[in-house]
Phi, psi and omega in degrees: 000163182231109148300158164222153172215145176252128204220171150113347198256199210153195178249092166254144165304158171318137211068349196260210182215180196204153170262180100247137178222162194244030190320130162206147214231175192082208173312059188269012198280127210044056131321095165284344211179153170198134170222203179232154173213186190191150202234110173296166168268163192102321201241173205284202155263160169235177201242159213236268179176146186217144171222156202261154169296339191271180196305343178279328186086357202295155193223151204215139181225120176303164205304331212235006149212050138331084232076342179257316187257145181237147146254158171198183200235151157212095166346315185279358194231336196079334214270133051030127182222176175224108150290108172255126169236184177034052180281133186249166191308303161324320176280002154332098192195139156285124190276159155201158199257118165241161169220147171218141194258149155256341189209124337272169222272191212154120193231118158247181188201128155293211210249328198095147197217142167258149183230113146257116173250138190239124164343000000 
């Protein structure tokens, strides 16, 4: 089995930043790929940003926080992070942490961390 645990999130104004980190632990041996998603309320989950596992690292970002959000990794740690800046109301959301296995495949989820941005 694989875990997740999620950490970081919370209440900032508009403009400010936020950290989110991701440990995961267990079975993690072919792990391809762990991004973030975020579920507004009301609304479906979305794709976030995702970074690959492998020695490049490549990263995919959604449209709407492109410049504002970094992911990034630290092997040595297991961990996952989100960088949030310039946050806005709109990014109101429970963040959650996946890893996807591909072969053979296999999607996991943290528990969800809430991130509130306030006027």
């Amino acid at each position: 089995q694989v875990q997740l645990v999620e950490s970081g999130g919370g209440l900032v104004q508009a403009g400010g930043s936020l950290r989110l980190s991701c440990t995961v632990s267990g079975r993690i041996s072919g792990i391809n790929r762990m991004g973030w998603y975020r579920q507004p309320p009301g609304k479906q989950r979305e794709l976030v940003a995702t970074i690959t596992s492998d020695s490049g690292g490549s990263t995919d970002y959604a449209r709407s926080v492109k410049g504002r959000f970094t992911i990034t990794r630290d092997n040595a740690k297991n961990t996952v992070y989100l960088q949030m800046n310039s946050l806005k109301p709109e990014d109101t959301a429970v963040y959650y942490c996946n890893a996807d296995r591909i072969f053979p495949y296999a999607s996991y989820w943290g528990q969800g961390t809430q991130v509130t941005v306030s006027l």
